[in-house]
C-alpha distance (Angstrom), angle and dihedral (degrees) to the residues before:
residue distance angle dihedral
X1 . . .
X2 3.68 . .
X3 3.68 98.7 .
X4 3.77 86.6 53.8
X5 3.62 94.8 53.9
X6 4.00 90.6 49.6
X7 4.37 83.6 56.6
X8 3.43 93.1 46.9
X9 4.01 87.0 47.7
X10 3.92 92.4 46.4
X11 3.78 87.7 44.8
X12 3.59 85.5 64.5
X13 3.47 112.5 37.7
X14 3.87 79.0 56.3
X15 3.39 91.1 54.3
X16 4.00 93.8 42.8
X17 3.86 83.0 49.2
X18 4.02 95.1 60.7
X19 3.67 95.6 43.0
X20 3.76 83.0 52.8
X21 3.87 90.6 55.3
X22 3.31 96.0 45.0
X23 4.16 96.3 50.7
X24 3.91 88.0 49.7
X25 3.39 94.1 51.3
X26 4.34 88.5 50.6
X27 3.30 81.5 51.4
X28 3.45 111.4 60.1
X29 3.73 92.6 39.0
X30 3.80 86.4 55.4
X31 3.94 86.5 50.8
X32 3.94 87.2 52.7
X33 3.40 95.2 44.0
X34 4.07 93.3 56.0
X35 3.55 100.3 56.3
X36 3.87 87.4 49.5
X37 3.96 87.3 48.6
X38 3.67 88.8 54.2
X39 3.55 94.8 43.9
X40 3.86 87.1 57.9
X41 4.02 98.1 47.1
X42 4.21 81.4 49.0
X43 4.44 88.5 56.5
X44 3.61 92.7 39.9
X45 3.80 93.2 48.8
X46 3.58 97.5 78.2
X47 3.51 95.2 56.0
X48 4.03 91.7 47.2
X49 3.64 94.0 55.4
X50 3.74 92.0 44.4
X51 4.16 96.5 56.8
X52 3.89 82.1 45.1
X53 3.64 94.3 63.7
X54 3.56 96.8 38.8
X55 3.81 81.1 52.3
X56 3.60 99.4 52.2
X57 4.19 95.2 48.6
X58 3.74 86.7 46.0
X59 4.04 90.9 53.7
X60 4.02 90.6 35.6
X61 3.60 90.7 53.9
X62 4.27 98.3 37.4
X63 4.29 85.2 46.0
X64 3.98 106.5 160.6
X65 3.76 93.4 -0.5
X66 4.25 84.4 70.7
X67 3.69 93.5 69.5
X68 3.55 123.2 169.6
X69 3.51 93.8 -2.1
X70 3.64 93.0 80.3
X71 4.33 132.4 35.9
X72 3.41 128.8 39.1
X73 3.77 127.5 -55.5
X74 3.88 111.2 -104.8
X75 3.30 95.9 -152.7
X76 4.09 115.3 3.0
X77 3.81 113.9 -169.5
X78 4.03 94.1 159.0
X79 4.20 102.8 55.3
X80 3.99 116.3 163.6
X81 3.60 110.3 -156.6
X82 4.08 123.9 -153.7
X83 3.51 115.5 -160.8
X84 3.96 119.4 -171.0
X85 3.88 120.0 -162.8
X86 3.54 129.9 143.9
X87 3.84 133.8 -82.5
X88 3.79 105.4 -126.1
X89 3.83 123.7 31.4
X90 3.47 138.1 -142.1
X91 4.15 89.3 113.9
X92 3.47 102.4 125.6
X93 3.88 107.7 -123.1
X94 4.14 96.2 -26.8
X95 4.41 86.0 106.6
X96 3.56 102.3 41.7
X97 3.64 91.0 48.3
X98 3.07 109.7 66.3
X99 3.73 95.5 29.7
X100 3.61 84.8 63.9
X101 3.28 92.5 56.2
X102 3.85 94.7 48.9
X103 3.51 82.2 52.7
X104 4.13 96.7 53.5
X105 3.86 88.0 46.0
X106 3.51 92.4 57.7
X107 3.69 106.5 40.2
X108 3.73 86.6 49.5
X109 3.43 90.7 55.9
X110 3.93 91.1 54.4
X111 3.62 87.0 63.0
X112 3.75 92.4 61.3
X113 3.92 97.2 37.0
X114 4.21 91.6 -107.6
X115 3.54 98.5 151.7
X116 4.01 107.7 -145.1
X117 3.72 128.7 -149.5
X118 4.18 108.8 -159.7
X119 3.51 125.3 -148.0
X120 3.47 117.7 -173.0
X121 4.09 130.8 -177.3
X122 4.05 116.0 -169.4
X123 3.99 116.6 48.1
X124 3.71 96.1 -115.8
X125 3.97 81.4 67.1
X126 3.61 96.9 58.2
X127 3.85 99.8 36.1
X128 4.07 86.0 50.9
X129 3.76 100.1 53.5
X130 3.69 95.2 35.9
X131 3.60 90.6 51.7
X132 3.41 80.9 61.6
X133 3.58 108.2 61.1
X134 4.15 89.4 -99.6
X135 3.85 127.3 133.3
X136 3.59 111.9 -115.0
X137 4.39 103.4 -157.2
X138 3.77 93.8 -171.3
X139 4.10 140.2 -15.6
X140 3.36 142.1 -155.1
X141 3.68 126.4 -152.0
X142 3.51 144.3 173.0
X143 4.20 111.6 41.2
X144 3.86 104.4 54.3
X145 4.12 93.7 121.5
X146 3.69 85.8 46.9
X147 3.15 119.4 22.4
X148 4.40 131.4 -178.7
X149 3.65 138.0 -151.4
X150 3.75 89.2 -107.6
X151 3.37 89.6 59.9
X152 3.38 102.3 51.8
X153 3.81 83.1 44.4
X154 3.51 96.2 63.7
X155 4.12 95.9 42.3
X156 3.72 91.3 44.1
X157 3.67 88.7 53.2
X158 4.00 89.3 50.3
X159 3.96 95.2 60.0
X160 3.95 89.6 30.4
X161 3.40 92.6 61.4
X162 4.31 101.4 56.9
X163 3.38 88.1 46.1
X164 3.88 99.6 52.6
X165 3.68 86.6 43.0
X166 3.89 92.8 54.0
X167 3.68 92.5 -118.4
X168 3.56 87.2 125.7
X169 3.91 143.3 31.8
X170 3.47 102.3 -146.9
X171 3.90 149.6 10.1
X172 3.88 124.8 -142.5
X173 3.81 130.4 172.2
X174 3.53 120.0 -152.9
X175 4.43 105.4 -160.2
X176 3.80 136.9 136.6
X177 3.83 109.2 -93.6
X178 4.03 107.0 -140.2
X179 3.60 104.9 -134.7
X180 3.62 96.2 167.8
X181 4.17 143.3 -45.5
X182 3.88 87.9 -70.1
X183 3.91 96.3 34.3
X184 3.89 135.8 70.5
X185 3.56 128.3 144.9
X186 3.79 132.0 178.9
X187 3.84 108.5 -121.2
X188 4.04 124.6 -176.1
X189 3.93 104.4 -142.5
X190 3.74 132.6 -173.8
X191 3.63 106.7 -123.9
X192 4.21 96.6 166.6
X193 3.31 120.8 64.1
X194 3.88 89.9 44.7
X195 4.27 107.2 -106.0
X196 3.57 92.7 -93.6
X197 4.10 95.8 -119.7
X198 3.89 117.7 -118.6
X199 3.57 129.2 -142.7
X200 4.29 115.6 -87.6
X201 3.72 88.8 9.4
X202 3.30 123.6 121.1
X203 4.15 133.8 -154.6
X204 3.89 118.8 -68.2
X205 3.85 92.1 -88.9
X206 3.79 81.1 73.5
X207 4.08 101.8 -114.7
X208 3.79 119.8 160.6
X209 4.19 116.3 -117.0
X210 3.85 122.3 -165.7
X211 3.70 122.1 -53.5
X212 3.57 124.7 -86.6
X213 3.44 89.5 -114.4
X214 3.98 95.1 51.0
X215 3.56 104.6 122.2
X216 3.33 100.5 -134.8
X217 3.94 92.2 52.2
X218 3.94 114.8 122.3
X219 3.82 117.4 -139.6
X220 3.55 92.7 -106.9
X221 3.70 95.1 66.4
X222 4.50 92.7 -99.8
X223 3.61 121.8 118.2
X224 4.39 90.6 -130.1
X225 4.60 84.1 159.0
X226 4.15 76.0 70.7
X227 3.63 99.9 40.7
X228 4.38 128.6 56.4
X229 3.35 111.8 -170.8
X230 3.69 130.2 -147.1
X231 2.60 124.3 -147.9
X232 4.09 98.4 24.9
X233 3.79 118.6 -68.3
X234 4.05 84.2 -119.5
X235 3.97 97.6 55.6
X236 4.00 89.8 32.5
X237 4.21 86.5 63.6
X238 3.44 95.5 64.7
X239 4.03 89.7 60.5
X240 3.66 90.2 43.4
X241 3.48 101.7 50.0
X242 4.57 93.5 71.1
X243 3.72 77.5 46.0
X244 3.85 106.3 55.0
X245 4.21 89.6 39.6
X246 3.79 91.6 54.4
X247 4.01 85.1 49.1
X248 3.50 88.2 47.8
X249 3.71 106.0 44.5
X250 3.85 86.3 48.9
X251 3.59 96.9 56.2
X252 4.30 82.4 50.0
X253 3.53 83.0 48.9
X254 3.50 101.6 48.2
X255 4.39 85.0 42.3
X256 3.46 89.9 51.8
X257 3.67 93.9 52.8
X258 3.19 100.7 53.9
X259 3.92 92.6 41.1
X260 4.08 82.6 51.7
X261 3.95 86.5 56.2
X262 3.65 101.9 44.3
X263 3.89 91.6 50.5
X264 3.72 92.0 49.7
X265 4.02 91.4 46.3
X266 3.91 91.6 53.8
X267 3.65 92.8 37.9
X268 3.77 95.4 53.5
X269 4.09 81.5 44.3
X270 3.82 86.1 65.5
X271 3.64 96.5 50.9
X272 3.45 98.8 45.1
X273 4.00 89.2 49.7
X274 4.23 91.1 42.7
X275 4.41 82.7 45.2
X276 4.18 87.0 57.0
X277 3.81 96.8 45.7
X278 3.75 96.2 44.3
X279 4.57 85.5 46.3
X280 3.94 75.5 57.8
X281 3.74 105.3 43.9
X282 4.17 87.3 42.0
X283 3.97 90.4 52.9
X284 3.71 89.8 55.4
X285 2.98 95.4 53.0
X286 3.60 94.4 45.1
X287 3.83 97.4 49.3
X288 4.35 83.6 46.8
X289 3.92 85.7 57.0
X290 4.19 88.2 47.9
X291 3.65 93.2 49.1
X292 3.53 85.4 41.8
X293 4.04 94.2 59.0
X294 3.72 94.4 41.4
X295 3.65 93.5 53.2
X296 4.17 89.3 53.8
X297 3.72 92.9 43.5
X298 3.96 79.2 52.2
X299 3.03 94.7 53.4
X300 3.35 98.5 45.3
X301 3.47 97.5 53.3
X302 3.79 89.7 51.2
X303 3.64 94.2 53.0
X304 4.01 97.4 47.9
X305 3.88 81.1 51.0
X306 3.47 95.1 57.3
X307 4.08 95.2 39.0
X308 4.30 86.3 51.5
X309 4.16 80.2 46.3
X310 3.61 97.3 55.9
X311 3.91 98.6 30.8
X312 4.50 80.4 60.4
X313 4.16 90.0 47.6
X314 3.88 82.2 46.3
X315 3.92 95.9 56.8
């Protein structure tokens, strides 16, 4: 009975000892594939902070005449909300929480009769919330660990659209914001109506603009004494606006990506470190068994001694 306890043991301590493999090698591909995630939010950075100045002149100079295409919704009974996770799993936490928060945005919202439209791009997304009970509009699938402009072409067009068309009041996306290696948080932005820009700040990458004492800075925070528009600021908006989501949702993209990566890479961490303490806790308890069977066989051997011993005194 003892020696078929030690298989059984050995069976699993191999089987411990695969997994193990296995979850080290996720993880160092995950650690690969962050510092080439971060390397892509870096080269498309330039680019982001250049269609957000553009942006902010163009809204300086249009001011009232932009109307509901930038500010913040008074009132917004229509919201869509786009939520980005991941396709696969095996992240740790970086899924669920920003589902969860999807989830809290939306029941809330129930509670004062917003009616919500959900987006969603990585499966785990849409199996989540329809799991659920929630409506899923529309999902996206397949490129969340690396994701392209064409991509974020096609889902920024899919929430652009609504809101152009006045089929909704307001756009949110609900991602995790890479701060850095050790730092991701999930953030709920407004991505329709525009941000309406403010004066000395710069884009969301955090880049300075002009002073607010540069002369030529307009009250809404764009430099429009640098910038002539043709046609008109006002009309030039409406081609912007496709424009600054798909920079936008890219950058989330990119964000999430990289947020998607580091989750899995510390995740994987875990399991590999939980797979080499329970190798070590199993071969304890295997070796205890072993001792265990040699001291009965000892024992046994001792005692059929004895019993042959007295059985000879006996005769």
């Amino acid at each position: 009975m003892a020696s078929g306890q030690e298989r059984v043991l050995r069976r699993r301590i191999r089987s411990v000892q695969a997994t193990q493999k296995i979850t080290r090698a996720m993880e160092l591909i995950a650690a690969s594939q962050i510092v080439r995630a971060q390397q892509r939010i870096a080269g498309a950075a330039p680019y982001l902070k250049g269609i957000a100045e553009v942006l902010a002149e163009a809204v300086a100079d249009a001011g009232e005449h932009a109307g509901r295409l930038v500010g913040v919704p008074d009132d917004p009974r229509r919201v869509l909300v786009l939520g980005l996770v991941a396709d696969r799993g095996l992240a740790g936490g970086y899924n669920a929480n920003v589902l969860r928060t999807v989830e809290r945005l939306v029941r809330s919202g129930r509670q004062s009769d917003v009616e919500h439209r959900i987006v969603t791009v990585g499966k785990k997304g849409q199996s989540f919330l329809r799991f659920r009970g929630f409506e899923v509009a529309l999902a996206f699938t397949g490129f969340s660990d690396r994701p392209t402009f064409s991509s974020a072409r096609e889902v920024a067009a899919a929430v652009t659209a609504p809101f152009v068309d006045e089929e909704v009041d307001q756009v949110l996306v609900v991602s995790t914001r890479f701060l850095s290696a050790g730092t991701q948080v999930v953030e709920t932005r407004q991505l329709l109506p525009m941000p309406e820009p403010t004066a000395g700040a710069g884009p969301e990458d955090g880049s300075e603009r002009a002073p607010v004492d540069d002369p030529h800075q307009a009250p809404g925070g764009g430099r429009s004494g640098y910038t002539e528009f043709e046609p008109e600021s006002a009309d030039l908006l409406g081609e912007l606006v496709p424009r600054y989501v798909e920079a936008a949702v890219f950058g989330a993209l990119l964000e999430a990506a990289a947020s998607e990566h580091t989750a899995r890479q510390r995740a994987m961490a875990a399991a590999t470190d939980n797979a080499e303490e329970l190798v070590k806790t199993l071969t304890r308890v295997m070796n205890r068994a072993r001792q265990d069977a040699i001291t009965t066989e000892i024992m046994e051997i001792v005692g059929g001694a004895e019993a042959l011993r007295q059985a000879e005194h006996a005769e």
